[in-house]
KEPA-125157 format. One record per residue (C-alpha): residue number from 1; chain; y, x, z. Coordinates in Angstrom, 1 decimal, always signed. Layout:
> NUM, A, Y, X, Z
...
***
This chain:
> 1, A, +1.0, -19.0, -9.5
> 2, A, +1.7, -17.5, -6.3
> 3, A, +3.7, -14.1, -6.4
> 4, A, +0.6, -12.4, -4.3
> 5, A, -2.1, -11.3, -5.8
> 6, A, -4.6, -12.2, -3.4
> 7, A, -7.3, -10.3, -4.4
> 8, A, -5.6, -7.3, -4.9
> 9, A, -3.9, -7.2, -1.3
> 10, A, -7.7, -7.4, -0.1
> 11, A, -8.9, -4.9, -2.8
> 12, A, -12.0, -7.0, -4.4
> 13, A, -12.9, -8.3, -7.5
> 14, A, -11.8, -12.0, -7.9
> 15, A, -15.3, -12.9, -8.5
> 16, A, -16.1, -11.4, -4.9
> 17, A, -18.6, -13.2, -2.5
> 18, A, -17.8, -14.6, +1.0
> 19, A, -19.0, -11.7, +2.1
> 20, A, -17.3, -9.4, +0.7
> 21, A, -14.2, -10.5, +1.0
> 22, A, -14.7, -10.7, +5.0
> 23, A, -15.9, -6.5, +5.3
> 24, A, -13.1, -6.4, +3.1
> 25, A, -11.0, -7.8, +5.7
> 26, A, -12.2, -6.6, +8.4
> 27, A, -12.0, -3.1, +7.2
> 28, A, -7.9, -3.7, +6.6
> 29, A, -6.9, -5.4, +9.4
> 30, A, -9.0, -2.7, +11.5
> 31, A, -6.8, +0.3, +9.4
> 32, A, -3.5, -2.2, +9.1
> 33, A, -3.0, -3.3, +12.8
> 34, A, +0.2, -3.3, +14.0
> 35, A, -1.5, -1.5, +17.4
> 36, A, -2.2, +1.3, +16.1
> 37, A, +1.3, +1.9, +14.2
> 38, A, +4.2, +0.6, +16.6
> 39, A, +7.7, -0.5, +15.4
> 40, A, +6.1, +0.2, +11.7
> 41, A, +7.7, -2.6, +9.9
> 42, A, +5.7, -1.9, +6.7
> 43, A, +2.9, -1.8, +8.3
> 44, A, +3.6, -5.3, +10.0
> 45, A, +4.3, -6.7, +6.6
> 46, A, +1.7, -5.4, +5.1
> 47, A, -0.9, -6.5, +8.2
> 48, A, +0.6, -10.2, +7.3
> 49, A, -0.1, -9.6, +3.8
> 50, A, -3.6, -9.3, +4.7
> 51, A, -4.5, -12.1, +6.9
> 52, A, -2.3, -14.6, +4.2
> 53, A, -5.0, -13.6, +2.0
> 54, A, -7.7, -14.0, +3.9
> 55, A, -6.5, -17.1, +5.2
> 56, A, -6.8, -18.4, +1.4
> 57, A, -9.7, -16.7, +0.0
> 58, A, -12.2, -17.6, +2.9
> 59, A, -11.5, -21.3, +2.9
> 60, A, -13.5, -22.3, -0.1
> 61, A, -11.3, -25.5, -0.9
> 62, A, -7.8, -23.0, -0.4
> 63, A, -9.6, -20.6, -3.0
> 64, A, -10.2, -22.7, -5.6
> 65, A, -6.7, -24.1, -5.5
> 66, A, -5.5, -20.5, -5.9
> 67, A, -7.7, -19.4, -8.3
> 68, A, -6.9, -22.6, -10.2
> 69, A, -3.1, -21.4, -9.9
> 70, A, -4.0, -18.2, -10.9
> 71, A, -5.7, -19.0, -14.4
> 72, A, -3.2, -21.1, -15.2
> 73, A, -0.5, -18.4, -14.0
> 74, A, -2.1, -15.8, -16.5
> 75, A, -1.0, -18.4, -19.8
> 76, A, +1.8, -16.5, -22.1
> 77, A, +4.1, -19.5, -22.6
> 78, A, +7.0, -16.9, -23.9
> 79, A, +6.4, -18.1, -27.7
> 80, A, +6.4, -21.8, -27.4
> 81, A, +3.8, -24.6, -26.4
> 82, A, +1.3, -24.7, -29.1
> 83, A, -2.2, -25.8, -30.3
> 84, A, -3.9, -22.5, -29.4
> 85, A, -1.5, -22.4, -26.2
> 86, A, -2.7, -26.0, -25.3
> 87, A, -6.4, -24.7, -26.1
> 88, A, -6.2, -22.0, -23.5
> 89, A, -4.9, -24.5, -20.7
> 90, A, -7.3, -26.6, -21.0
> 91, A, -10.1, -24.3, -21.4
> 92, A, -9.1, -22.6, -18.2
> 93, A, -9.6, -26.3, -16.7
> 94, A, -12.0, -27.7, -18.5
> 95, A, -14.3, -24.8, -19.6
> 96, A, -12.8, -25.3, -23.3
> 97, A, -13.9, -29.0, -24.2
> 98, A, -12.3, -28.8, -27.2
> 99, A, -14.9, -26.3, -29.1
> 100, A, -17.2, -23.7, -28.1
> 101, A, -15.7, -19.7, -27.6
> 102, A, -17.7, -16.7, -28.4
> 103, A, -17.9, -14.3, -25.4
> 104, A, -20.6, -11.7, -27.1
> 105, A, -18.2, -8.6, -26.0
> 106, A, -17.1, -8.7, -21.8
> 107, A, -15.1, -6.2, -20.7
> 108, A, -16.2, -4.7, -16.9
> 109, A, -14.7, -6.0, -13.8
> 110, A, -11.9, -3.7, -12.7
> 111, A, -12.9, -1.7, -9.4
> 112, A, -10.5, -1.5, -6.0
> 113, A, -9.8, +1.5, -4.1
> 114, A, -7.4, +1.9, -1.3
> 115, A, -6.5, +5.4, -1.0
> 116, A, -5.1, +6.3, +2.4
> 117, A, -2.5, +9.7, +2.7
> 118, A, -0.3, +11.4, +4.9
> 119, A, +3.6, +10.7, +4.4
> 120, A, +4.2, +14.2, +3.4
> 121, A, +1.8, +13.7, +0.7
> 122, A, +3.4, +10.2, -0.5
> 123, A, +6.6, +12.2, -1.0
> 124, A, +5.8, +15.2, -2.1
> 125, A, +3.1, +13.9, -4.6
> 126, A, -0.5, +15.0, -4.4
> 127, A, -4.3, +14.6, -5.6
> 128, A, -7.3, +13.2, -4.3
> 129, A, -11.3, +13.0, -5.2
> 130, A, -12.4, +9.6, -4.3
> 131, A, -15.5, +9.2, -3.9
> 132, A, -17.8, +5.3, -3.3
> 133, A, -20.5, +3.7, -4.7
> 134, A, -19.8, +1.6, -7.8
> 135, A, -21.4, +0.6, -11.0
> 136, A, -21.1, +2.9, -13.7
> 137, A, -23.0, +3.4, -16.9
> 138, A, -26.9, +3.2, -16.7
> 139, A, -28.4, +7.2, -17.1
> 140, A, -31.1, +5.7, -18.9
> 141, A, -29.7, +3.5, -22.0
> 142, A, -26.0, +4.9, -21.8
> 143, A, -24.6, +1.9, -20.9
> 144, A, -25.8, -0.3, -23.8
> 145, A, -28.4, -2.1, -21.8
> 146, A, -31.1, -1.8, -24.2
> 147, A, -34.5, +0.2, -23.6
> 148, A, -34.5, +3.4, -25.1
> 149, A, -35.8, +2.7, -28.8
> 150, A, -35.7, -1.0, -28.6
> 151, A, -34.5, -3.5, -30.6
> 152, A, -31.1, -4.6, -30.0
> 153, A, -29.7, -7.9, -28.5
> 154, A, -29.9, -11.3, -30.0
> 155, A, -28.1, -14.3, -30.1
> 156, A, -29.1, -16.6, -27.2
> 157, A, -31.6, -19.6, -27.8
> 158, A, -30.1, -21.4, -25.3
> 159, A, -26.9, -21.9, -26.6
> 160, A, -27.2, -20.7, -30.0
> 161, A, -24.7, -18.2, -29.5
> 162, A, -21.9, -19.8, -28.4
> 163, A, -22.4, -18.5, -24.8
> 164, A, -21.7, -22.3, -23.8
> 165, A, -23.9, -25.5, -23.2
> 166, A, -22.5, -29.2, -23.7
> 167, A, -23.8, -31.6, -20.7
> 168, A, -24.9, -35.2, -21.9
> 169, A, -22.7, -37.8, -23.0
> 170, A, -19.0, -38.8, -25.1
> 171, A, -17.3, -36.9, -22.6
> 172, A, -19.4, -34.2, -21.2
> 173, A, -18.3, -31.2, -19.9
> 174, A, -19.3, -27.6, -21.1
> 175, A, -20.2, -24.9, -19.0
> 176, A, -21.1, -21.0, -19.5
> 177, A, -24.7, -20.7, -20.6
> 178, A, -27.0, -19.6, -18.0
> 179, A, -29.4, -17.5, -20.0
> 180, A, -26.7, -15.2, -21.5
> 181, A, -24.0, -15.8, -18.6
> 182, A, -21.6, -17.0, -21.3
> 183, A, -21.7, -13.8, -23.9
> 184, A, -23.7, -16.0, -26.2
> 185, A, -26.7, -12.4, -26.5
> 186, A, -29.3, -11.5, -24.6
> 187, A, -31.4, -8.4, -24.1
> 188, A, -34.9, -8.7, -26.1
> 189, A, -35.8, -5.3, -25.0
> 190, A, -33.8, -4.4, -21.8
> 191, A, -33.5, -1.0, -19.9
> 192, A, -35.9, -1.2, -17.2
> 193, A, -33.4, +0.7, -15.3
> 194, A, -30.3, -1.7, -15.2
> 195, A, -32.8, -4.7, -16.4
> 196, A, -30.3, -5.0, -19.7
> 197, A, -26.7, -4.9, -17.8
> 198, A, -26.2, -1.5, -18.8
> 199, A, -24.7, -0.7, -15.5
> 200, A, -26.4, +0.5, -11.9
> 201, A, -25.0, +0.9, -8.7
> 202, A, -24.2, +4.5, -8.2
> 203, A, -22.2, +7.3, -6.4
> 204, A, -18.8, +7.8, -8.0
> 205, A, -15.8, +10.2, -8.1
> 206, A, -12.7, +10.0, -9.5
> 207, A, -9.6, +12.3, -9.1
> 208, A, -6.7, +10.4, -8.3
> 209, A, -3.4, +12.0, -8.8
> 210, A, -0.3, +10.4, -7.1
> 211, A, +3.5, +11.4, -8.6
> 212, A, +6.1, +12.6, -5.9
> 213, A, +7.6, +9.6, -4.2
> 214, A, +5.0, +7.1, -4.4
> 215, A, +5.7, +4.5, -1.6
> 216, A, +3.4, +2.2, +0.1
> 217, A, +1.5, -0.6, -1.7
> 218, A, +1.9, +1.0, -5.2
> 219, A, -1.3, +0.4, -7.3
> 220, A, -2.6, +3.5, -9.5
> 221, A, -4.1, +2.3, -12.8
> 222, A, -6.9, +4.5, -14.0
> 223, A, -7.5, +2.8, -17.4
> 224, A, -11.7, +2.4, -18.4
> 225, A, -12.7, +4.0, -15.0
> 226, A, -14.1, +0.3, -13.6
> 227, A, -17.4, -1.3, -14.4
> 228, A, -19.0, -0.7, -17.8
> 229, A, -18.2, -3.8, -20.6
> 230, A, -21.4, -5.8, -21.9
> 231, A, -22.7, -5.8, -25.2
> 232, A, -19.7, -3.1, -26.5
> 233, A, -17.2, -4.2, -24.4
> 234, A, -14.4, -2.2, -23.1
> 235, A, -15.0, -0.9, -19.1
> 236, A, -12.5, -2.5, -16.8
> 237, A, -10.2, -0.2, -15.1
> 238, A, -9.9, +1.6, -11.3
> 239, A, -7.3, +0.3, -9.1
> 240, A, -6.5, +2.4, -6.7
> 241, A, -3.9, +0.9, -3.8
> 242, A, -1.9, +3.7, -1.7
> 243, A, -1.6, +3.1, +2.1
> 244, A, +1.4, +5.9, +3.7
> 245, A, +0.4, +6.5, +7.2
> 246, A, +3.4, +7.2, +9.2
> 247, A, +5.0, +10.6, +10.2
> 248, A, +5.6, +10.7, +13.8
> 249, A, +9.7, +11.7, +13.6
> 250, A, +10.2, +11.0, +9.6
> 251, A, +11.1, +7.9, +8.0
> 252, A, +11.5, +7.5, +4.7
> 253, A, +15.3, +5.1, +3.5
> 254, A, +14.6, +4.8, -0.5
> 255, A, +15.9, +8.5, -1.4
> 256, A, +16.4, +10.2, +1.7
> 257, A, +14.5, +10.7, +4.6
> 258, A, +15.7, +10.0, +8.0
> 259, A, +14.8, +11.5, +12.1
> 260, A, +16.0, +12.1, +15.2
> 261, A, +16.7, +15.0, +17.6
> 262, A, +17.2, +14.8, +20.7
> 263, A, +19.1, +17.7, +22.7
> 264, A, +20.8, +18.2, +26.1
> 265, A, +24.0, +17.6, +27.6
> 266, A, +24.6, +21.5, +27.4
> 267, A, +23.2, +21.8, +24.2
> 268, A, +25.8, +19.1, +22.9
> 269, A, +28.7, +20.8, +24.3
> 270, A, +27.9, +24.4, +23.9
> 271, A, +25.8, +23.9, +20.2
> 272, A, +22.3, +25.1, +19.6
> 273, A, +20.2, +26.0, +17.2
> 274, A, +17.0, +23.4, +17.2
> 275, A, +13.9, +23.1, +15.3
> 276, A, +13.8, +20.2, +12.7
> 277, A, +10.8, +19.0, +10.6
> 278, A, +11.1, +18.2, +6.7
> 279, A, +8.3, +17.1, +4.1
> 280, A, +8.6, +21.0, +3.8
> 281, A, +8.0, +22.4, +7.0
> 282, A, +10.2, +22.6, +10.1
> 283, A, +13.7, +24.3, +9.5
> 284, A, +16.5, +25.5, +11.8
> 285, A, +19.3, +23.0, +12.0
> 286, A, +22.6, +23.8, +13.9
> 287, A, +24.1, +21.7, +16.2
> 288, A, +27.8, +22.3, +16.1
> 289, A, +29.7, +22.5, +19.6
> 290, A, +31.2, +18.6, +21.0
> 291, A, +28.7, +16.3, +19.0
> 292, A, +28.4, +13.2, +19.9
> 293, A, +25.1, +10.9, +20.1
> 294, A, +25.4, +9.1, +16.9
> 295, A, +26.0, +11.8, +14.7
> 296, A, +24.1, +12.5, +11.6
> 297, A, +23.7, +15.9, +10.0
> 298, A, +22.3, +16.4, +6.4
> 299, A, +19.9, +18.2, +5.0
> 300, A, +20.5, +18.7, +1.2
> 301, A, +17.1, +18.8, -1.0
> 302, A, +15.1, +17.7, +1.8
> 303, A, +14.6, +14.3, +1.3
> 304, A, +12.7, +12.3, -1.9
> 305, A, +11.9, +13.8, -5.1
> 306, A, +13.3, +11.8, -8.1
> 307, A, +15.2, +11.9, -11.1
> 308, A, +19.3, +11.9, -11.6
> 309, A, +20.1, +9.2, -13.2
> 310, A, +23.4, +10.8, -14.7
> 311, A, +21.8, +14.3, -16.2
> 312, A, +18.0, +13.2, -16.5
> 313, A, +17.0, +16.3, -14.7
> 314, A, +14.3, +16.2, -11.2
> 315, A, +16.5, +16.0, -8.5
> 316, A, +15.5, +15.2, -4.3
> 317, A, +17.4, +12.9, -1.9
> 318, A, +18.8, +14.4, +1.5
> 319, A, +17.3, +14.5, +4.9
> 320, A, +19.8, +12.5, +7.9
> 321, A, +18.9, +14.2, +11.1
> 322, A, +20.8, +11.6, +13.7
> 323, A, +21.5, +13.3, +17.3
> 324, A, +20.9, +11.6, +20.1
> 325, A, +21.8, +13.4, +23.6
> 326, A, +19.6, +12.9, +26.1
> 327, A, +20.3, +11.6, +29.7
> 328, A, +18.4, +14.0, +32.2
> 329, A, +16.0, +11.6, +34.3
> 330, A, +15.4, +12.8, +38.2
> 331, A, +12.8, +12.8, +39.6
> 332, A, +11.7, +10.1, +42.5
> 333, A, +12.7, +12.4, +45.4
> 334, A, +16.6, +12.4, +44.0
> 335, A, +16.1, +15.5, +41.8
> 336, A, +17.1, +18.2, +44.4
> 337, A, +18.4, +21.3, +42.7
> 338, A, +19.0, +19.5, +39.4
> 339, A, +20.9, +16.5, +41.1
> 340, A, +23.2, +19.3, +42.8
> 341, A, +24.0, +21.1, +39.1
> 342, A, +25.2, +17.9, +37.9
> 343, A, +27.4, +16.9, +40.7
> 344, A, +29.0, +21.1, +40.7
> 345, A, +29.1, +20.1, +37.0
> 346, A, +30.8, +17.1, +36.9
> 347, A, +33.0, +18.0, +39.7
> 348, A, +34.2, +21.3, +37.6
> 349, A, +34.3, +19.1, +34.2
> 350, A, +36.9, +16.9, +36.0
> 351, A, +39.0, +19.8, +36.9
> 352, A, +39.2, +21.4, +34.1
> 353, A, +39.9, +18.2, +32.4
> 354, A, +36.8, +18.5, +30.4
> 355, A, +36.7, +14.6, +29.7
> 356, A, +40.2, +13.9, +28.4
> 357, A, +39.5, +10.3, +26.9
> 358, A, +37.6, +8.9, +30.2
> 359, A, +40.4, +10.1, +32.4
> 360, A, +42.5, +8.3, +30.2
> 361, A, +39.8, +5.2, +30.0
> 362, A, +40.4, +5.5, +33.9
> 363, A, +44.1, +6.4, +34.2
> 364, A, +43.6, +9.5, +36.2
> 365, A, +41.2, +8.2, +38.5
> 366, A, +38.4, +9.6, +37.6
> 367, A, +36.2, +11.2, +40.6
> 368, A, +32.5, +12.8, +40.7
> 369, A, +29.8, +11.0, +41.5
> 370, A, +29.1, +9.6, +45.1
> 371, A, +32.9, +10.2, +45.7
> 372, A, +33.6, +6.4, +47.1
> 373, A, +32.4, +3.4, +45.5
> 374, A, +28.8, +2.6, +45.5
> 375, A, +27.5, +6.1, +45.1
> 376, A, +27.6, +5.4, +41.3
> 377, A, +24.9, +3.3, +40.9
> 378, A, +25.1, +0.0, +39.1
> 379, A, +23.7, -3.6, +39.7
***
């Protein structure tokens, strides 16, 4: 089987329609697009994610191929090749030709949800209402699919039960029963309301609550919160898929979180005092006198919430705040005043000797700029 799940990337049900699968598509590439979050490599990944999918599951010979590998991919081999294991396969292929299976309980199809939140929120853990139309239990018979009062389901006529019909012939296939769509009952008194599902489409909400550190692409498993089951059967289960959109200075490196600051030539000889932002606000961060560009300073506590390993006890990551010093840029007209505080700058930097390791670089020579030369411009 292939290591994608296919269907989940896109967020449908596996027994989703052609259309579906294309709003479905549409809708993620449009949120997903590499446009709209630049040098984003998870994003990127995740935008070719998508269209892999999509590639498969709206080709209609690629799709059954996959969901061919997929059945087969869902076999438990881990105790041995036996009869019953044998069954299985070749029921998945065949439609069990080997005997007839007795569907009368289905479990619901499990919903999709992909909840969107901020990068502070994906670290720091939060919760969310959802809220989208979706089956759910029919108000008027519970869920049970039988009119108020009325008698309860019978085995199918059709296929006496076995939810299955045999075609004609030695070797003749058998295929889910049409009248009871394989559960081998059927409604003799349905709900007029869900006519005998037991489920209607309808607004939903559910409160989603994500733990600190969740990272992009997890999947949230809200057990019994999908469709409602047939005939008894269990509900399937809300699958909620988290998309991180991305901070505008923070990045997130497993534990810690990482950003840049940028400050002036002053500022990195002199030191500062500059404003930093963390998952928990913006803090004062001080630059110490003679940094260089390349330099990171750490945060403790400000970076990931997890657990230490060692002591068992909650614990966060660190925040790297890399300093990059920041080339003034003139303006088109030369810069004027600012161009003339650089060169009386540079000129009393050289006396003083301010730049011991480039006079040595230069063996003594070093002059200001536009003294000789070509003015100090390169080509």
């Amino acid at each position: 089987m292939a290591e994608l799940d296919y269907y989940a990337i896109l967020g449908v049900d596996a027994a989703a329609s052609a259309d579906e699968i294309k709003r479905a598509f549409r809708r993620l590439t449009l949120e997903f697009h590499p446009d709209r979050h630049p040098d984003d490599a998870q994003i990127e990944a995740r935008y070719r994610q998508i269209n892999m999918a999509y590639d498969t599951l709206s080709d209609a010979a690629k799709r059954s191929r996959y969901d061919t590998q997929r059945r087969l991919g869902q076999l438990d081999l881990s105790k041995g090749f036996d009869g019953q294991t044998a069954r299985d396969l070749l029921g998945n292929m065949f439609g069990d030709v080997f005997g007839s299976r007795r569907n009368q309980r289905r479990k619901g199809r499990d919903l999709r949800y992909t909840l969107s939140v901020d990068f502070v929120e994906a670290v720091l853990g939060c919760r969310h209402t959802i809220e989208f139309e979706a089956p759910g239990p029919c108000s008027q018979c519970g869920g049970s699919g039988t009119a108020p009062g009325g008698r309860p389901p019978e085995g199918c006529d059709v296929c006496g039960g076995r939810g299955e019909v045999k075609g004609e012939g030695l070797f003749a296939r058998r295929t889910r029963c049409g009248r009871c769509d394989g559960t081998g009952l059927v409604q003799v008194e349905p709900c007029a309301g869900c006519r005998g599902s037991g489920a209607r489409r309808q607004p939903r909400a559910f409160d989603v609550k994500l733990p600190a550190g969740t990272v992009a692409g997890a999947e949230r498993l809200l057990p019994g919160l999908g469709e409602p089951g047939r005939f008894g059967g269990d509900a399937g289960d809300l699958r909620v898929t988290v998309n991180v959109r991305p901070h505008p200075r923070l990045q997130r490196d497993e534990d810690d979180i990482r950003c840049d600051v940028h400050i002036s030539v002053a500022e990195a000889a002199l030191g500062a005092r500059v404003s930093v932002p963390t998952v928990d606000g913006n803090v004062d961060l001080d630059i110490p006198a003679g940094v260089r560009t390349g330099t990171r300073l750490r945060l403790r506590g400000k970076g990931v919430p997890r657990t230490d390993p060692r002591r068992g006890t909650p614990a966060r990551g660190d925040q790297l705040v890399g300093v990059v010093i920041e080339t003034p840029v003139l303006s088109s007209d030369g810069g004027g005043h600012v161009r003339a505080a650089l060169e009386a700058l540079e000129q009393a930097c050289v006396e003083a000797g301010a730049y011991p390791r480039r006079a040595e670089e230069r063996g003594g020579t070093a002059r200001a700029p536009g003294a000789g030369g070509n003015g100090g411009q390169t080509r």
